[in-house]
DRENLUM-454057 format. One record per atom (N, C-alpha, C, O): x, y, z. Coordinates in steps of 0.001 Angstrom, whole numbers, plus 524288, in hexadecimal, padded with zeros to 5 digits. Atoms other than C-alpha are relative to their C-alpha. Last residue first. Layout:
XYZ
...
//
This chain:
7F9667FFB380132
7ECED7C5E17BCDE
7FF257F9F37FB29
802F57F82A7F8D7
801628009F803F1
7DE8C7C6227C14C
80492802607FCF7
8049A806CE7FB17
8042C803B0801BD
7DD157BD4E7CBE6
7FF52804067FB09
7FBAA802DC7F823
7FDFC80589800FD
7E2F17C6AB7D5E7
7FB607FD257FB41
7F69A7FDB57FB4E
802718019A7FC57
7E3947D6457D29D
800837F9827FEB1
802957F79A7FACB
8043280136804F6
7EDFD7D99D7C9C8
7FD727FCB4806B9
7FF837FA6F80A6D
8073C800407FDE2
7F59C7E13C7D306
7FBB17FE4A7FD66
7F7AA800D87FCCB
7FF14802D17FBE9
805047DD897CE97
7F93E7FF8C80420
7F75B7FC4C80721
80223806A3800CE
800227E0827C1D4
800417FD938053E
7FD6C7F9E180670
804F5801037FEFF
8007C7EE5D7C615
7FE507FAAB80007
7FAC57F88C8027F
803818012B8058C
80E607EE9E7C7A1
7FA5D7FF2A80093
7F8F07FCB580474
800B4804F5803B2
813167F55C7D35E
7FE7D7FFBB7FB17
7FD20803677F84F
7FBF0801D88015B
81695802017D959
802CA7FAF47FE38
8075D7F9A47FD85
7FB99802787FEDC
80E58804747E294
803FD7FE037FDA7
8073A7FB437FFE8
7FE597FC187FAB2
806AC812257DF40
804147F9B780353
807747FAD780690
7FCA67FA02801C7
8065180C447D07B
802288015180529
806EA801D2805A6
7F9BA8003D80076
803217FE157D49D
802CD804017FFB5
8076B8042D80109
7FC8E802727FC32
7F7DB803EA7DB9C
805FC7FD048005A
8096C7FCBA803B3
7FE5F7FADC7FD3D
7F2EE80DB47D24D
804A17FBB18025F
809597FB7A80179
7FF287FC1A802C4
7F13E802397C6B2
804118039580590
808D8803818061F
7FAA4803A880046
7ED747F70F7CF2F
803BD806107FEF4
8066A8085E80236
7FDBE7F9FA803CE
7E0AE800B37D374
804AD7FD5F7FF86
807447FE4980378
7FA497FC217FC50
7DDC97F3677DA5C
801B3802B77FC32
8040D800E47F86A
7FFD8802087F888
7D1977E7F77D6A4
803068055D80105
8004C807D78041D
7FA66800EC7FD43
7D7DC7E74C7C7D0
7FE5A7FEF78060E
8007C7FBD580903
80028804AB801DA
7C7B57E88F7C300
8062F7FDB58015E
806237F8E9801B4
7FBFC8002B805AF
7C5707F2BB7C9B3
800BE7FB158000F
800147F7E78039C
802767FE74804F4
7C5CB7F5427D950
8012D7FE0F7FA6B
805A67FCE37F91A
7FC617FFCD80374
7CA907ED6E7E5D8
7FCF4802387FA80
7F9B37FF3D7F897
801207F79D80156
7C2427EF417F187
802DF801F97FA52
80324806917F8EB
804277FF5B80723
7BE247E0647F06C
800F7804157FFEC
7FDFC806DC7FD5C
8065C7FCC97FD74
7C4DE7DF597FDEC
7FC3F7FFE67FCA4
7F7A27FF2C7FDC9
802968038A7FDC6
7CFB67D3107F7E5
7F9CF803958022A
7F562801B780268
803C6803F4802F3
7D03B7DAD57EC9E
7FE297FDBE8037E
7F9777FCB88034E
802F2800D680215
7D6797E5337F3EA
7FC447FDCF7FDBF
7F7D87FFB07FDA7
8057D7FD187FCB2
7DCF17DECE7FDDB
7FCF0802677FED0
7F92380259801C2
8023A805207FE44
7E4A77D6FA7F2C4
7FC0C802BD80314
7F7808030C8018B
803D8805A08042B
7E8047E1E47E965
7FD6C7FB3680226
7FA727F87A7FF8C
8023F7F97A7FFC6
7EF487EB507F7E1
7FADA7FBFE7FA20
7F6BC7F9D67FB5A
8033E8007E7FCD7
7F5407DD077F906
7FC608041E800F3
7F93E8037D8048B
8042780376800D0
7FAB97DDDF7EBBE
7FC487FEF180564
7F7CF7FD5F80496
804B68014080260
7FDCE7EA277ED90
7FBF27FB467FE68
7F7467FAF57FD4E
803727FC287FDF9
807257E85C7F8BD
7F9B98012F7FCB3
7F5508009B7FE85
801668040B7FC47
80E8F7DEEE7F380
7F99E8022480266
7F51B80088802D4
804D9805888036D
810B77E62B7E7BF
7FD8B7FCE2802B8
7F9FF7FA29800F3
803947FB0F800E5
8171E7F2EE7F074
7FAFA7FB067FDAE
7F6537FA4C7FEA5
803887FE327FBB9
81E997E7C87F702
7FA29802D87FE86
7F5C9802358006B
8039A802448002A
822957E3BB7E8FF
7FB917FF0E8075C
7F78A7FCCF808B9
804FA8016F803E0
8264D7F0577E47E
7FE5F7FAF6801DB
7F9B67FACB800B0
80069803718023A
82F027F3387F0A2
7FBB97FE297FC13
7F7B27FC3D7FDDE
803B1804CC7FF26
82C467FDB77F796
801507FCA77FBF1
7FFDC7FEB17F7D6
7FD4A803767FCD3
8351480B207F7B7
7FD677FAA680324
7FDA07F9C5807DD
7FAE57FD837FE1F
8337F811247EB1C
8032E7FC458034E
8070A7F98D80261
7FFDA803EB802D8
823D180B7A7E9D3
808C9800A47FF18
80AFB7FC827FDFB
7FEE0806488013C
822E980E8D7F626
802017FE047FB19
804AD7FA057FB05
7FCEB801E57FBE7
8255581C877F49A
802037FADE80021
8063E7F9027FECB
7FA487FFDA801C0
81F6981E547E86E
8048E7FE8A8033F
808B27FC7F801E6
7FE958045D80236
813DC818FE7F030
803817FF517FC18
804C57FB027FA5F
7FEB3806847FC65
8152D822B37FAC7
7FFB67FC8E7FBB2
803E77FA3A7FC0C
7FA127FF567FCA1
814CA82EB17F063
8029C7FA5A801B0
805DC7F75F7FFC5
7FD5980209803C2
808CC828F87E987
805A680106800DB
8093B7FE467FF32
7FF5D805C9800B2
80247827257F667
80350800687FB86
806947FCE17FBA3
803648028580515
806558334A7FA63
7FFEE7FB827FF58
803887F8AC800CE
801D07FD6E8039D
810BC8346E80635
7FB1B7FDBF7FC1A
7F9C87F9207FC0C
800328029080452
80E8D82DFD81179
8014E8044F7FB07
7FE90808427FAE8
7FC5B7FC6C7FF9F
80C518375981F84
8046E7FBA07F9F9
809387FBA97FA69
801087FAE77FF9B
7FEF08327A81F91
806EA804737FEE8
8077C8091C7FDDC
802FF7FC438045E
7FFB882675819C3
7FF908055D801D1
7FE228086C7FE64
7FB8C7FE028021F
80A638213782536
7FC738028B7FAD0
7FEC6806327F8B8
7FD197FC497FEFA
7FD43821D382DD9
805A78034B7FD13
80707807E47FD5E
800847FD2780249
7F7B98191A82553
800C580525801DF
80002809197FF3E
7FDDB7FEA5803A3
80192810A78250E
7FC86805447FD93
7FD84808027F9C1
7FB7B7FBC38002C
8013181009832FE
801378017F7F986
804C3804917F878
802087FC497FC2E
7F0F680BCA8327E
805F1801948014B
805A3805B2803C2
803247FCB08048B
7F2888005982543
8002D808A28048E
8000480CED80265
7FC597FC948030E
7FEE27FC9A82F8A
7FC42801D67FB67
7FE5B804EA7F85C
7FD2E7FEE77FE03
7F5F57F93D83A4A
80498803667FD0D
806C28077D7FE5E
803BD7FBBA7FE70
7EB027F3E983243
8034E8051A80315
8017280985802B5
7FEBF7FCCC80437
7F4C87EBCD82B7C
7FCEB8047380125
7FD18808737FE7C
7FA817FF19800E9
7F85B7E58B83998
7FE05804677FC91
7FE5C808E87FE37
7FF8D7FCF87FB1A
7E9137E48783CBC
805AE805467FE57
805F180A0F7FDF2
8023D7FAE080126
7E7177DC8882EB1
8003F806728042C
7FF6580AE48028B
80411800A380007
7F2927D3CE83185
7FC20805A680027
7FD7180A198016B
802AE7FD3E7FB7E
7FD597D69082AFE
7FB687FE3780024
7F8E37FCEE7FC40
800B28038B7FB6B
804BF7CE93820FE
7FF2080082804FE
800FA7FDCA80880
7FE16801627FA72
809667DA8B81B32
8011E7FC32803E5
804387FC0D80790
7FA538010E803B9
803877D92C80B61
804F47FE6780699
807EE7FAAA8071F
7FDF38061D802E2
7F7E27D25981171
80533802CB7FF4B
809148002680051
7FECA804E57FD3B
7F7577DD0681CBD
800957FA8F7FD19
8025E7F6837FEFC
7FB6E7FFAA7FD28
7FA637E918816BA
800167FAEC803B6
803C77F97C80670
7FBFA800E980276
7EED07E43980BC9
80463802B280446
807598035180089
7FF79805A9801D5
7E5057E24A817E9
8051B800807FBB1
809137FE737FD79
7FDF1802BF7FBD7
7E7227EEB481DE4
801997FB537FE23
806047F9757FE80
7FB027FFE47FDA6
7E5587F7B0811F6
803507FC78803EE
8081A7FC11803C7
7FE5A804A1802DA
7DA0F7F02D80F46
805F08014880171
809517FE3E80301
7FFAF806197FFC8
7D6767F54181C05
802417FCC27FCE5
8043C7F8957FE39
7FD2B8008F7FB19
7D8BC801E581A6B
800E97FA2A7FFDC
804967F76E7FE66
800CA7FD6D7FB64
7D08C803F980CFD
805617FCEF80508
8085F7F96C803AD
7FC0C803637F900
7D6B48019880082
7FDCF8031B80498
7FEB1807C780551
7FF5E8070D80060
7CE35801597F38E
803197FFF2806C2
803437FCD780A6D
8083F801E0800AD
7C73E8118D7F2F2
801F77F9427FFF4
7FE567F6627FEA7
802FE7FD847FBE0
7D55D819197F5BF
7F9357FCD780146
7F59E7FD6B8046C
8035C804BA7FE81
7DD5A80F4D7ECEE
7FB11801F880728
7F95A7FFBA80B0D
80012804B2801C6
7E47F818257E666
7FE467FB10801F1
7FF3A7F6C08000C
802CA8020E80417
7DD68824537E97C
801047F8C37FDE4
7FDD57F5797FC6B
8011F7FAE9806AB
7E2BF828057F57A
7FF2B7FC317FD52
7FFA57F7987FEA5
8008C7FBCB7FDF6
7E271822058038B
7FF4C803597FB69
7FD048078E7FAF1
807C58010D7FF91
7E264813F180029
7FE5E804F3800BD
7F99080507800EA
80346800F8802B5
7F002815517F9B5
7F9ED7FFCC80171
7F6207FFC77FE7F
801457FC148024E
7F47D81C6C80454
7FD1D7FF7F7FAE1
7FA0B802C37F924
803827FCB17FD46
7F17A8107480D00
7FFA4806E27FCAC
7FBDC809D17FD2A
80538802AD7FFC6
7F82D807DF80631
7FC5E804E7800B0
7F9C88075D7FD77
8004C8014780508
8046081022804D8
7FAE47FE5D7FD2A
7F9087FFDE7F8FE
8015A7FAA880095
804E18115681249
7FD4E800EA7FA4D
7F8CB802727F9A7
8050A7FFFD7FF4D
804518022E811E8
7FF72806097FFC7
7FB35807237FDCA
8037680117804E8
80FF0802538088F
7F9988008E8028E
7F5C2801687FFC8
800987FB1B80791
8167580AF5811CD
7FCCA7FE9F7FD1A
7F98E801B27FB4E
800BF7FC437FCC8
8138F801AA8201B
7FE68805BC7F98B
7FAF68086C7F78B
8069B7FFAA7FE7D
816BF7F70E81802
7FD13803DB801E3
7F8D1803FA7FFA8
8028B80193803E1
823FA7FBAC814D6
7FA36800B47FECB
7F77E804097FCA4
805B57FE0F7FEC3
826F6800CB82196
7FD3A800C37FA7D
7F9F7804187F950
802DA801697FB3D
831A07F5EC825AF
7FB1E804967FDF8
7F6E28039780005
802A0805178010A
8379B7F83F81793
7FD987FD8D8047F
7FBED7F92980377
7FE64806157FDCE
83B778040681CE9
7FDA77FE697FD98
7F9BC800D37FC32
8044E804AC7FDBA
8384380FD4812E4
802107FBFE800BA
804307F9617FD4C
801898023880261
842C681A9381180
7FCD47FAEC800D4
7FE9E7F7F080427
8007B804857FEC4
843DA8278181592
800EA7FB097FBEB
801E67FBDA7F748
7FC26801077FA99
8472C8344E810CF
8012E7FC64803B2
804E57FCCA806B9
7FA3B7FE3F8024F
8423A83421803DE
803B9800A48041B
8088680094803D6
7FE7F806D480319
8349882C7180956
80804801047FD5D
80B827FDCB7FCA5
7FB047FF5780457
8331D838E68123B
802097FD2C7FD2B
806D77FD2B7FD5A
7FFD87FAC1800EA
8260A8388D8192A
8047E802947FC87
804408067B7F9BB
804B87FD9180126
8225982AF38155B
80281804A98000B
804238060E7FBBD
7FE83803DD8060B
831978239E81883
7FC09804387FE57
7FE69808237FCE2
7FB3A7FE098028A
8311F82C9E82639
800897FF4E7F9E9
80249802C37F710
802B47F9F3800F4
823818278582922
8039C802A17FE04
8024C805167FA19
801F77FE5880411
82A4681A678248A
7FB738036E7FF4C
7F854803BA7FBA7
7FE53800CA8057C
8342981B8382C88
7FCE6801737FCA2
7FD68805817FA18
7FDAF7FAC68007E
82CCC81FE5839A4
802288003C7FA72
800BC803EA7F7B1
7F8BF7FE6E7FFAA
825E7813C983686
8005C805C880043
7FD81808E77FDF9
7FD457FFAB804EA
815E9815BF83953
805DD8004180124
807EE802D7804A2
//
């Protein structure tokens, strides 16, 4: 893990997030989402891997690599709803959008996707900081 952005995590008011450990955050991010309620029963590890590797352009190994430091930076993270005030602060709304839509694609693509939307749209734009429309699952926009 960056020294930075263990520094950025443990004191976000005293730091401030490189844009080199972007990815590295939003996947923390990932990963706290799978860890509590908001998507505790749709994202296992793996999918985790696969969406850090379409939005990344990683191969599945690579995202396996950073799904396993980010989740080390989860431990010393604040809250998920903390951390994603964070991001949403110091991330770019359409990174944060980028992100979900590939978080909406590896879903559907597993079938793990619930409901008639496919993706709690609802929580997930809330804790990132999008529009929901931006997650209309495909094909029915």
């Amino acid at each position: 893990m960056s020294s930075r952005l263990h520094h950025w995590l443990s004191a976000p008011n005293a730091a401030w997030l490189d844009p080199a450990d972007t990815p590295l955050a939003m996947a923390t991010l990932l990963v706290r989402m799978a860890r509590d309620n908001t998507l505790a029963d749709l994202l296992r590890p793996s999918q985790i891997d696969h969406i850090l590797a379409q939005r990344y352009d990683l191969t599945l190994a690579e995202a396996g690599d950073m799904r396993r430091a980010s989740e080390g930076c989860a431990t010393v993270a604040p809250r998920t709803e903390a951390l994603a005030r964070l991001m949403r602060l110091n991330v770019p709304q359409s990174e944060r959008a980028l992100l979900a839509v590939c978080l909406q694609n590896v879903l559907h693509a597993s079938g793990t996707a619930r409901g008639a939307s496919g993706l709690p749209t609802g929580a997930v734009a809330r804790i990132l900081g999008i529009d929901a429309q931006s997650l209309v699952p495909p094909g029915n926009s």
